[in-house]
C-alpha positions in Angstrom: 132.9 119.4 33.7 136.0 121.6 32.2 134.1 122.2 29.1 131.1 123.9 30.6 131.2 127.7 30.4 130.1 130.6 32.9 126.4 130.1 31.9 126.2 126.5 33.7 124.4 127.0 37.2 124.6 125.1 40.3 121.6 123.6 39.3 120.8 122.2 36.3 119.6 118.7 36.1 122.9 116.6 35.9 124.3 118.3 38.8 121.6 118.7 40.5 121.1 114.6 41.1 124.8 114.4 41.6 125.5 117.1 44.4 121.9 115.4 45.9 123.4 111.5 45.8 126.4 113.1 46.7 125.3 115.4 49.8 122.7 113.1 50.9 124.3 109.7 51.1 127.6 111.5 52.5 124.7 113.2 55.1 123.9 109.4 56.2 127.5 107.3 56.5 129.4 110.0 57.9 129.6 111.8 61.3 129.3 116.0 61.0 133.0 116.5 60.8 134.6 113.2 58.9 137.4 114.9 56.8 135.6 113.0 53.8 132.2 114.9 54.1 134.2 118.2 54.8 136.3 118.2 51.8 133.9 116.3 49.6 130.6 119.1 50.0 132.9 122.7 50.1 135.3 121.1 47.1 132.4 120.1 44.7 131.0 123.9 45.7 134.4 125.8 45.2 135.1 123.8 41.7 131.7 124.6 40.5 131.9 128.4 41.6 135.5 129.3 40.3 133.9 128.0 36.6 131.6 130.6 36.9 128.4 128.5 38.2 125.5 131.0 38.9 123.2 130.5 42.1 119.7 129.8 40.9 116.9 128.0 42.8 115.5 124.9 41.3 112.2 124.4 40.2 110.8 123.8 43.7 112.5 127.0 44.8 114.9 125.1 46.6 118.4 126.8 46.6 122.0 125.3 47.2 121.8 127.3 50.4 118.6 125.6 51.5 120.2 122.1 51.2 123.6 123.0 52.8 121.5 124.1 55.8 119.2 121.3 56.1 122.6 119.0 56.1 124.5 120.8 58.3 127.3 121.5 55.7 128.8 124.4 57.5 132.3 124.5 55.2 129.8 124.5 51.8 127.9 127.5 53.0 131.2 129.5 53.9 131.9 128.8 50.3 129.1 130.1 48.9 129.0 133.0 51.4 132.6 133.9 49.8 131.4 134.0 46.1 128.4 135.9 47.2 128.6 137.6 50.8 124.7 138.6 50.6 123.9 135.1 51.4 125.0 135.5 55.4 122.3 137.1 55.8 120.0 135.0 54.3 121.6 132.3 56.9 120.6 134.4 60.0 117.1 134.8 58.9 117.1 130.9 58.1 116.9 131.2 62.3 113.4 132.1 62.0 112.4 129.2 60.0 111.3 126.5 62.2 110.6 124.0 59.1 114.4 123.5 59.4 116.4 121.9 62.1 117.7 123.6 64.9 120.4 121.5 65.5 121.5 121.9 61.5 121.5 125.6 61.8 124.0 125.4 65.0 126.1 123.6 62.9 126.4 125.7 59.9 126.8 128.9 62.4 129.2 127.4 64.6 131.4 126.4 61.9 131.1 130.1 60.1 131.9 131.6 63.6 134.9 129.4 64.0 136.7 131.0 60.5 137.5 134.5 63.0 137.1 136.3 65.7 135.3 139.3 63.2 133.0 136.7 62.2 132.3 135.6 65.5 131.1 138.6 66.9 129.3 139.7 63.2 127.2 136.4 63.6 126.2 137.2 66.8 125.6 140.8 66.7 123.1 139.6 63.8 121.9 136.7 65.6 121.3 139.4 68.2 119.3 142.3 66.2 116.7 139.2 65.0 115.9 138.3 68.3 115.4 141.7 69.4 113.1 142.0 66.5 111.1 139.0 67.5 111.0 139.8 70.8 109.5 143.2 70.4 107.0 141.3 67.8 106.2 139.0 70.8 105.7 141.5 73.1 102.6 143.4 70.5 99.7 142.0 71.7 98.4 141.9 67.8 101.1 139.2 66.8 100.9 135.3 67.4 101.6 134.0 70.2 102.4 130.8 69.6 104.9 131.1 66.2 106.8 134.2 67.7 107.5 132.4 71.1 108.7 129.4 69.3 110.7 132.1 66.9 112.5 133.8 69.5 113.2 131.2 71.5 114.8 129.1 68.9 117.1 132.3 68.0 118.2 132.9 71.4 118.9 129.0 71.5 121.4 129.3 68.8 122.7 132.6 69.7 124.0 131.3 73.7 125.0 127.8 71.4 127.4 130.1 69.6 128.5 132.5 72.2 129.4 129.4 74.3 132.1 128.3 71.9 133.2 131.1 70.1 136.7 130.7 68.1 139.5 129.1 69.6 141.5 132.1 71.5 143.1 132.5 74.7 140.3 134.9 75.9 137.7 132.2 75.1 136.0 131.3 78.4 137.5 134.0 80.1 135.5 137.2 79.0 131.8 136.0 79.5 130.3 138.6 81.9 127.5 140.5 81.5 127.4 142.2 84.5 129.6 145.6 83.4 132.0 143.6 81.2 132.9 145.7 78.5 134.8 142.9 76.3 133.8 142.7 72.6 132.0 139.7 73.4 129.6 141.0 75.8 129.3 143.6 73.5 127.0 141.2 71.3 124.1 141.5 74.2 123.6 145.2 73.5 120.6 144.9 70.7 119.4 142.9 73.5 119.3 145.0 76.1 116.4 147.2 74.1 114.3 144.0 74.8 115.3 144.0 78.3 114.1 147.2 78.8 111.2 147.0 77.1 110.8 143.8 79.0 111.2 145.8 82.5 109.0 148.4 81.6 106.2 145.7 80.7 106.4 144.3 84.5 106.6 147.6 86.2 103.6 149.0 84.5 101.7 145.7 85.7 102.7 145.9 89.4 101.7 149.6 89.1 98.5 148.6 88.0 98.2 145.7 90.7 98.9 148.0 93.6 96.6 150.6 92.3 93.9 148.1 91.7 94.1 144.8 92.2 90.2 144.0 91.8 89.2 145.4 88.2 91.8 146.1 85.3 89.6 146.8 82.6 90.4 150.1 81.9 94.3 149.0 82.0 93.3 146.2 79.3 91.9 149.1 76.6 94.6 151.7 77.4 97.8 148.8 76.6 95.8 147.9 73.5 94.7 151.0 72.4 98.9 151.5 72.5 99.9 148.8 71.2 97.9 148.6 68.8 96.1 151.8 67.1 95.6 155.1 68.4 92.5 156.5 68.7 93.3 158.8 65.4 94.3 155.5 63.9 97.7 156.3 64.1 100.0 153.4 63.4 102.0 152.7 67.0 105.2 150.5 66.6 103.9 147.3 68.4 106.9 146.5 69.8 107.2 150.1 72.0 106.3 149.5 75.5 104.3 152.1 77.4 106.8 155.2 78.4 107.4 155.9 81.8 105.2 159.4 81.1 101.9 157.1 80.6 101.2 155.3 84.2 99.5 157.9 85.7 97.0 157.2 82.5 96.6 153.8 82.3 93.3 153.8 85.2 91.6 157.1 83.0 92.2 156.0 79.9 89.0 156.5 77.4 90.2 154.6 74.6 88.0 152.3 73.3 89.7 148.8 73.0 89.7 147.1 70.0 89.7 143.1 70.6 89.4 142.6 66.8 93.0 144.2 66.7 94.5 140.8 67.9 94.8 138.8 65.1 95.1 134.7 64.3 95.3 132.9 67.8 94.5 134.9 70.7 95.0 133.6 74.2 92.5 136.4 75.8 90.4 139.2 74.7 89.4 142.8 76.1 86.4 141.8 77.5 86.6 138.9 79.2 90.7 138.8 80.5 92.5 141.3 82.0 96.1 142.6 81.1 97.5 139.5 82.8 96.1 136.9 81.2 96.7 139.1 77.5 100.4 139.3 78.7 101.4 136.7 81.2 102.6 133.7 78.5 104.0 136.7 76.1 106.3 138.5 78.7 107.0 134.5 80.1 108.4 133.8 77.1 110.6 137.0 76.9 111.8 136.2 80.5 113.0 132.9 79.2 115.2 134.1 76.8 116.4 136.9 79.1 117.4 133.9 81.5 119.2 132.0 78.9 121.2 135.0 77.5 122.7 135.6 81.1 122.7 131.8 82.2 125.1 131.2 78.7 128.0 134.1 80.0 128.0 132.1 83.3 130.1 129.6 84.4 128.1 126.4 84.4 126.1 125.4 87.7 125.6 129.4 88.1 122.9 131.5 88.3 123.6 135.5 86.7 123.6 137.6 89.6 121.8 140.1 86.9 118.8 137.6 86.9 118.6 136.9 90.2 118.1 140.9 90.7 115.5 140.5 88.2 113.2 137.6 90.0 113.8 139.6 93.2 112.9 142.8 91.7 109.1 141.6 89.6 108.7 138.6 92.2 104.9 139.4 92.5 104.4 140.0 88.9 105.9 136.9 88.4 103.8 134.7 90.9 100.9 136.7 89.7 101.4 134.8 86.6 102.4 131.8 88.2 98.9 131.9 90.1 96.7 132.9 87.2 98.4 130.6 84.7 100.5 127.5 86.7 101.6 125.8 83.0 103.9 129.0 82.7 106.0 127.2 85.0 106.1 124.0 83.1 106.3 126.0 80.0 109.2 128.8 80.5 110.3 129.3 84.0 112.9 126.4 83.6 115.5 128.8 85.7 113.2 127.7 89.0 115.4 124.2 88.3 118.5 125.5 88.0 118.9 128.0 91.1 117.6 126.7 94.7 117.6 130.5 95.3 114.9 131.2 92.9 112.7 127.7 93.3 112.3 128.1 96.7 109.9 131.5 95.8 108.1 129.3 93.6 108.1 126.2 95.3 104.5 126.1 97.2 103.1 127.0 94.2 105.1 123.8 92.1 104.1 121.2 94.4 100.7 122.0 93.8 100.6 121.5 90.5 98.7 118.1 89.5 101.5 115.2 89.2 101.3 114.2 86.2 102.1 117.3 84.5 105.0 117.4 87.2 106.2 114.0 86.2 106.2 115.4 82.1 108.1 118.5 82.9 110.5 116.5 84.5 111.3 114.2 81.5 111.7 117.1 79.5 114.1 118.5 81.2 115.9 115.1 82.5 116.5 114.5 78.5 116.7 117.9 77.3 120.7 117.4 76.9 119.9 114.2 74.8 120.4 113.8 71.0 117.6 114.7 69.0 114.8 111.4 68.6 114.9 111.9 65.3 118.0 111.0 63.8 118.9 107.9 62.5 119.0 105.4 65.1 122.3 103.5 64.9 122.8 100.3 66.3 124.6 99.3 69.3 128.0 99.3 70.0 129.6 95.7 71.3 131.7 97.7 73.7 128.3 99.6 75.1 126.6 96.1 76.1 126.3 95.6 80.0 127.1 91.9 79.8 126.8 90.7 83.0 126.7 86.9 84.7 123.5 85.5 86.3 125.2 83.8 89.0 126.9 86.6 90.0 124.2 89.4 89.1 125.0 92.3 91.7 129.0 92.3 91.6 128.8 91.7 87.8 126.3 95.0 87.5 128.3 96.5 89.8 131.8 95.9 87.6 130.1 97.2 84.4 127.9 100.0 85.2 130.9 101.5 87.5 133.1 101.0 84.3 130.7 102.4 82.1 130.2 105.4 79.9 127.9 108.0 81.9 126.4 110.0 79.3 125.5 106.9 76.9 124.0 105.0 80.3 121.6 107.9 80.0 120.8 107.9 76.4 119.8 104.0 76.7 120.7 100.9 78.1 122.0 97.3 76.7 121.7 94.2 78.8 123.5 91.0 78.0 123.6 87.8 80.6 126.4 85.9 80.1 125.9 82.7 77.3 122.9 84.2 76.5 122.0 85.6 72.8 118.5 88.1 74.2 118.7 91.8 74.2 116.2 94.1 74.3 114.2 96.1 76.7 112.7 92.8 78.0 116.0 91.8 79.1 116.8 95.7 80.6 113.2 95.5 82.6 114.4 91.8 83.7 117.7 92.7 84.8 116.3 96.4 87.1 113.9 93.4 88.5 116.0 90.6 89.8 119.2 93.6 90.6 115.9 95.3 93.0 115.6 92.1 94.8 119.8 91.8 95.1 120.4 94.8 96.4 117.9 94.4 99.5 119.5 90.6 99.7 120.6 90.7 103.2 123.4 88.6 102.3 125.1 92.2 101.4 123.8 93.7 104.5 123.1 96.9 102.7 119.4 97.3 103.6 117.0 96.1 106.3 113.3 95.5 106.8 111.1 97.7 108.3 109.7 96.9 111.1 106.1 96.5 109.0 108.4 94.0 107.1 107.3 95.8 103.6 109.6 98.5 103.3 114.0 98.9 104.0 116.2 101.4 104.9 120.2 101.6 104.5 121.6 99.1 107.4 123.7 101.4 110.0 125.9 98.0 110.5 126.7 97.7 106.5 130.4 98.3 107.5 130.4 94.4 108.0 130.9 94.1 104.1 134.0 96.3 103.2 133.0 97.1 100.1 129.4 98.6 101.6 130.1 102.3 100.4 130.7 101.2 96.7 127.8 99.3 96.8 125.6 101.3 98.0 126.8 104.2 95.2 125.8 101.5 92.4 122.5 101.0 94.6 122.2 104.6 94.1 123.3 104.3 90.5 120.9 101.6 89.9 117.8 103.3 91.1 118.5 106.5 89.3 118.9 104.6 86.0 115.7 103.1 86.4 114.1 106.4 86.7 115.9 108.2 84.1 114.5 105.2 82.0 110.7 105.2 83.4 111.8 101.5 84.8 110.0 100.1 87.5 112.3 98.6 90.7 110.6 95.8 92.7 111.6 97.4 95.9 109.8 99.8 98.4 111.6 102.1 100.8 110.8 104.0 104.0 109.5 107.4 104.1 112.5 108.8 105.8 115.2 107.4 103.0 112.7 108.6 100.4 113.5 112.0 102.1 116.8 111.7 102.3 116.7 111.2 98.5 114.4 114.7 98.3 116.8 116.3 100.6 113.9 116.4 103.0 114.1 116.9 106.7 112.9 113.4 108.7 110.4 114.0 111.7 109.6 111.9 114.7 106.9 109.6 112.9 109.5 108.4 110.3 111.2 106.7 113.6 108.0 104.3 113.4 109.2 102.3 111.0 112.3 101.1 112.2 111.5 101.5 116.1 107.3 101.8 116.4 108.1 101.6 120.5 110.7 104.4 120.7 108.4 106.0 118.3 105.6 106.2 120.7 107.9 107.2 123.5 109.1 110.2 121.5 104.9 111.1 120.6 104.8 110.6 124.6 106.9 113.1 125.7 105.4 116.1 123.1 102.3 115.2 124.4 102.8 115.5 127.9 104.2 118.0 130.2 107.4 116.7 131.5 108.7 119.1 134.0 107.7 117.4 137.2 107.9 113.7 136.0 111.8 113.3 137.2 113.2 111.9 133.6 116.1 113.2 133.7 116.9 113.0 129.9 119.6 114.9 128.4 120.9 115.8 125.0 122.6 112.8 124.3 121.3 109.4 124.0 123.2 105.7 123.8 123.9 104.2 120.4 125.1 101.6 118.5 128.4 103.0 117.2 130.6 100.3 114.9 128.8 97.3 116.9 129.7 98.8 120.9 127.0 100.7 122.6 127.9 104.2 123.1 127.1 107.8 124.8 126.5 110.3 121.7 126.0 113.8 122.4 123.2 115.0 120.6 124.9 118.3 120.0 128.3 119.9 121.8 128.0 119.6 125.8 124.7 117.8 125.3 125.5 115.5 128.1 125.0 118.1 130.8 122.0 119.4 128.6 118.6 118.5 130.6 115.7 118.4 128.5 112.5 120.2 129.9 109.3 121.1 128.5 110.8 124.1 126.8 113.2 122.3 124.6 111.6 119.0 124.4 110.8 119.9 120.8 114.3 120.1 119.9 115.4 116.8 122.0 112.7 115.0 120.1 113.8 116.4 116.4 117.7 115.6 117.5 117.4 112.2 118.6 115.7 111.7 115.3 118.1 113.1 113.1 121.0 111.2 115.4 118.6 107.4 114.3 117.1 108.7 110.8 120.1 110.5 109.5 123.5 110.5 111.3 123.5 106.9 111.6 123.5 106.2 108.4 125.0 109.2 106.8 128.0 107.8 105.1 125.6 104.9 103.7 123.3 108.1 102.4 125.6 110.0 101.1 127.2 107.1 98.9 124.0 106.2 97.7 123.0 109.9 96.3 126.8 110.0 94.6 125.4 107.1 92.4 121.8 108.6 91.9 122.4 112.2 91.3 125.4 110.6 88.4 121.1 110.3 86.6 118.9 112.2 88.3 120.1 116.3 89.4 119.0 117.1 93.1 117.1 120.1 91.4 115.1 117.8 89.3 113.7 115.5 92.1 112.7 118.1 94.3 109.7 118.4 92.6 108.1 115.6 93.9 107.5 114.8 97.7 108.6 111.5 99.5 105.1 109.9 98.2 104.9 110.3 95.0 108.7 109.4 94.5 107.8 105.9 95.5 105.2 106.3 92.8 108.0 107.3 90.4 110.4 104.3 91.2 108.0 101.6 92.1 105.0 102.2 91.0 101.2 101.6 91.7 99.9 99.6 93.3 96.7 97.8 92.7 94.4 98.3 95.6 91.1 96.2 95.7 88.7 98.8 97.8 86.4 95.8 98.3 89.0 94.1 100.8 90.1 97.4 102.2 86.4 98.2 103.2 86.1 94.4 104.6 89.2 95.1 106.8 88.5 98.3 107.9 87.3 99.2 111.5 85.7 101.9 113.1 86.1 103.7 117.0 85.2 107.0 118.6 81.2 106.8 117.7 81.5 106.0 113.8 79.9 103.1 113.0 80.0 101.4 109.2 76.4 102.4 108.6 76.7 106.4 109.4 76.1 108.5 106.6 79.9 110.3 106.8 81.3 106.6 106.7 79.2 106.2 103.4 80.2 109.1 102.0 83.7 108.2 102.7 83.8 104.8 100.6 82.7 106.5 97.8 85.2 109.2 97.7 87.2 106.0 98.1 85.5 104.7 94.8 85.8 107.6 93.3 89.2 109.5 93.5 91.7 108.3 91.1 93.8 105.0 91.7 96.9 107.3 92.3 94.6 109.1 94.8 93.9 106.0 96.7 97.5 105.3 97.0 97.9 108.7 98.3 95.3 107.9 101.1 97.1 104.5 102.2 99.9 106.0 101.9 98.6 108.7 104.5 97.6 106.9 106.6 99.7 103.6 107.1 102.5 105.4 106.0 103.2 102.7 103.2 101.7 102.5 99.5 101.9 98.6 99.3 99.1 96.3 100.6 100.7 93.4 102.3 100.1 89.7 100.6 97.0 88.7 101.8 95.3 91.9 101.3 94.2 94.3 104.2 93.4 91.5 107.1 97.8 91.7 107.1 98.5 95.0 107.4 101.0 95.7 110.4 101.1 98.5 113.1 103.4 99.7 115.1 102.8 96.2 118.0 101.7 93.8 115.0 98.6 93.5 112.9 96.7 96.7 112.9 93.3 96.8 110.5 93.1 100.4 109.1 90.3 102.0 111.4 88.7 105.6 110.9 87.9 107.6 114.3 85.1 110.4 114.7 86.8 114.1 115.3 84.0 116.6 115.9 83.7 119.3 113.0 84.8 122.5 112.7 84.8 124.5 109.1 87.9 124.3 107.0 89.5 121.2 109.1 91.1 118.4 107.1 91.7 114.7 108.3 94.9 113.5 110.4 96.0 110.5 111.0 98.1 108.1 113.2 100.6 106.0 111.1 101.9 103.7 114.2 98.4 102.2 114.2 97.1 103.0 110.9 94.4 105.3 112.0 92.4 108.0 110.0 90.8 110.9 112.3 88.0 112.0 110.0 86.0 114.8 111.0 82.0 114.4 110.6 81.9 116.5 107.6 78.4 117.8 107.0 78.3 116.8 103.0 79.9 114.4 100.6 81.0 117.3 98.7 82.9 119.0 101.8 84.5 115.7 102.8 85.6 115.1 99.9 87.3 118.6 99.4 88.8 118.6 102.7 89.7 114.5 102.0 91.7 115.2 98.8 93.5 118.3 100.4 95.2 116.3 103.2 95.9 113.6 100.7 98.1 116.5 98.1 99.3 118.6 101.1 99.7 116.7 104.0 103.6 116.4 103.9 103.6 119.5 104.0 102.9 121.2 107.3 99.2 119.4 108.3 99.3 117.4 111.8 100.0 113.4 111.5 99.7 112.9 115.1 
């Protein structure tokens, strides 16, 4: 190549097919930063640049920029940025292209950022002004919603990637506030800040409007896009200037005519059929996203910016206005609801009743989020990654490996070997979860005992009889959480209580049914019934099994001089459950979430209630209604015949199968159907059919039930179509506040 002169380019034919071979088959053997790749992309650049190469696009239009983006060859482009300086910012507006790939981009910027601190902050201060720019864009009601959303947040993405790391300095790490820290790095936020603003201004207006009128917003619809749109004149308005502060008091007399046909390609709503809520609601969702992730990236990790918790608190019924009109906002861009307790619990009520599928989906997008993209090449596995494990000695061997075992790359996949045998696969992973379910309820690790149904187990309060109970029960934890990180099934079915303890639930008197159905019935006995007079003489402490001796356990400090009477009965009641339920078993409980929460964050699983988790980890089971209607009795006046019973069984037939669990589930307190079908299911003294009892109606009441004897209380509903309602209510929000008595 010496004898070529300055007219050669960096593209004509013979080097182009040599810096492709080259580039791509580099791109495939090596990792991003190999020394080999490195040197072998920016030499081949600096050699043909110092002999006067020019930069041309080839025929396709394809530059050598384009293709040292799209490989992540962040040392080529800060050659080619050298010889012509124009082309960094041809690299930040590569942020808006979402044909290349985001995690490409982050590489090229975070090895430009890395050359100097001057860099650094040049990148991001760019990086900045474009998202401000898109932001505003998103914000005009006359843009797309769909490609600026995706355009903004994939610039704000890159933008916190970069700030995160920044150049290697002693400051790095130390200067991230953004709540009055004047440091040159948080100096980068400021083009931000006009989108904050704007941002502010947005929700203010609408909970102005709301309090003024919270039944018609029509005439707030026409005024925001007469201005942001065109003026009545015609006048141009920049669409990405929020209403001043000067234009409130006009927004219910406006006169402009709104102009629908303004909005152009695909528009989620329309001036005369949504109001200003449903025009704005995704568009300003979107813009609090990226607000969220700009503070969350100068915050130590696990904390929530004190700026942004302001924020929610401040717009809180703007935001659940939005939440309410539009629920898939949550799913879509309210991901700080998983991160800070503080926040969810606003939003909560409003989570749990979204349908549990679309649950289930936002929480394997967030579970994997962290993960490496699907698409790259998939490499085989490495020999030191295999869980080998014996059959013979199946739970100590699991135990051994998975405790030794790489966290992160557990979560990315699993790689199951038995001993002296060749099979792998995901056959052989779904074969081990199944026989290590059975193991690690094997009572010959006294880990776990049965119900007193027989179908379900909770963590053995006399596991200290195997020394190594603690550890086991963190790979128990372990095990369970891998399965669902990995949407793998567990032959094993829990109680309700430890399937709270998992949710971080608080247990209740009924979940003492499974374990103890007599004490269970004594403790329903005495909130029934007035106890003043009777002579108990109970107080707040109880005798237990402490260690294998019988002991007096105060139920809280001086709770042995404590008498309970009908005042605090309540709290007796809700004590001594906690002291069997929870104390008892606490350090087995708290070993066993150690090992789950290593997969599955606590903020994550909340989502789901004590039901459906046993759904999640065990899933459904097959429920033949035919049986269930053969086994099923009937008390307090109903008889199989009556119209409401009629109705019932086909509600039964009707409602989804994950419906029907929910009703078993409601009502015995278990999802499984013992072998044998329904003529076995057990009670709280033995076999106990499932029975339904009249309960005279009254508008709006739901069914209760009894789980100690497996009894539905079903009001005599007037309609199908009411019973049904009322049915599938109870069923989605019974854990949640409705009697079970």
């Amino acid at each position: 190549m010496g004898g070529q002169n300055s007219s050669m380019t960096l593209y004509n034919t013979s080097v182009t097919s040599m810096l492709r071979m080259r580039w791509g088959r580099q791109h495939c053997m090596w990792p991003a930063r190999m020394v080999t790749r490195r040197h072998g992309q920016r030499d081949t650049a600096q050699i043909l640049l110092l002999r006067g190469a020019k930069y041309l696009s080839d025929k396709n239009g394809v530059t050598p920029l384009d293709l040292c983006v799209q490989g992540g060859y962040g040392e080529t482009c800060e050659v080619l940025i050298q010889y012509h300086p124009r082309l960094f910012q041809t690299i930040i507006q590569m942020t808006q292209n979402e044909d290349l790939r985001e995690n490409m981009l982050r590489q090229v910027l975070e090895h430009l950022s890395q050359q100097s601190e001057s860099q650094y902050l040049k990148i991001l201060t760019s990086l900045a002004e474009v998202a401000t720019t898109n932001g505003h864009k998103l914000l005009s009601l006359s843009s797309n919603y769909d490609a600026q959303m995706k355009s903004l947040l994939r610039i704000v993405r890159i933008f916190c990637h970069v700030f995160r790391i920044g150049p290697s300095s002693p400051s790095n790490g130390i200067d991230l506030g953004y709540n009055g820290n004047k440091t040159p790095r948080s100096q980068v936020f400021k083009p931000l800040e006009l989108l904050w603003h704007s941002l502010d201004e947005w929700l203010v207006l609408i909970a102005t409007e709301l309090m003024k009128n919270k039944k018609d917003s029509t005439d707030i619809t026409s005024i925001l896009l007469k201005q942001k749109g065109q003026d009545q004149d015609g006048t141009s308005i920049p669409p990405f200037e929020p209403p001043g502060p000067g234009s409130y008091e006009n927004l219910s007399t406006g006169t402009g005519e709104s102009k629908p046909d303004a909005l152009g390609g695909k528009q989620e709503a329309s001036a005369d059929c949504q109001d200003v809520i449903s025009m704005t609601a995704n568009r300003l969702s979107a813009v609090i996203q990226a607000f969220y992730m700009c503070c969350s990236c100068q915050m130590p990790p696990g904390m929530t910016s004190p700026r942004f918790i302001e924020f929610v608190c401040k717009h809180d019924e703007v935001l659940k206005c939005f939440v309410n009109r539009n629920p898939k906002i949550i799913f879509d861009h309210f991901h700080f609801l998983l991160e800070c307790p503080e926040l969810m619990s606003r939003f909560m009520h409003i989570i749990k009743a979204q349908p549990f599928k679309d649950r289930c989906e936002w929480f394997y997008e967030h579970l994997h989020s962290g993960q490496p993209d699907s698409d790259m090449v998939h490499r085989p596995v490495n020999e030191n990654d295999i869980l080998l494990v014996h059959r013979d000695s199946i739970f100590r061997s699991s135990c051994e490996v998975v405790s030794k075992a790489n966290c992160a790359k557990l979560k990315q996949g699993i790689a199951v070997r038995f001993h002296g045998e060749e099979g792998m696969g995901q056959g052989v992973v779904r074969e081990w979860f199944d026989i290590l379910s059975n193991e690690i309820v094997n009572p010959d690790y006294a880990l776990f005992t049965q119900s007193a149904d027989g179908t379900t187990f909770q963590p053995n309060s006399n596991s200290y009889v195997n020394p190594d109970h603690l550890n086991y029960f963190r790979f128990a934890g372990q095990i369970l959480g891998l399965a669902l990180n990995h949407r793998q099934l567990v032959n094993i079915y829990f109680t309700r209580s430890f399937y709270k303890h998992i949710l971080g639930i608080p247990v209740n008197y009924q979940d003492v049914a499974s374990i103890d159905p007599e004490y269970a019935k004594n403790l329903q006995w005495i909130l029934d019934n007035d106890i003043s007079d009777l002579g108990l003489e109970l107080t707040f402490s109880v005798e237990t099994d402490v260690f294998g001796a019988m002991e007096e356990v105060p139920l809280k400090p001086g709770g042995g001089s404590i008498l309970v009477t009908q005042n605090n009965k309540a709290e007796y009641v809700q004590l001594v459950t906690e002291l069997r339920m929870t104390r008892a078993i606490q350090p087995q409980i708290n070993a066993f979430l150690q090992g789950f929460h290593m997969f599955i964050p606590p903020s994550l699983i909340q989502l789901f209630d004590e039901y459906e988790l046993e759904l999640l980890l065990s899933g459904m089971p097959e429920i033949d209604v035919s049986d269930w209607i053969r086994n099923t009795e009937y008390t307090s006046g109903y008889e199989r015949e009556d119209p409401v019973i009629q109705w019932f069984w086909e509600v039964v037939e009707d409602i989804t199968p994950e419906e029907r669990v929910l009703l078993l589930q409601f009502v015995t307190g278990s999802s499984r159907v013992p072998h044998g079908g329904f003529a076995n299911i057990m009670g709280g003294s033995g076999l106990q059919n499932f029975t339904i009892a009249a309960v005279p109606y009254t508008p709006n009441l739901l069914p209760t039930s009894s789980t100690c004897i497996n009894m539905l209380k079903l009001p005599e509903y007037p309609s199908k179509e009411i019973l049904k309602d009322r049915l599938l209510v109870a069923l989605h929000c019974g854990s949640y506040g409705y009697t079970m008595a």
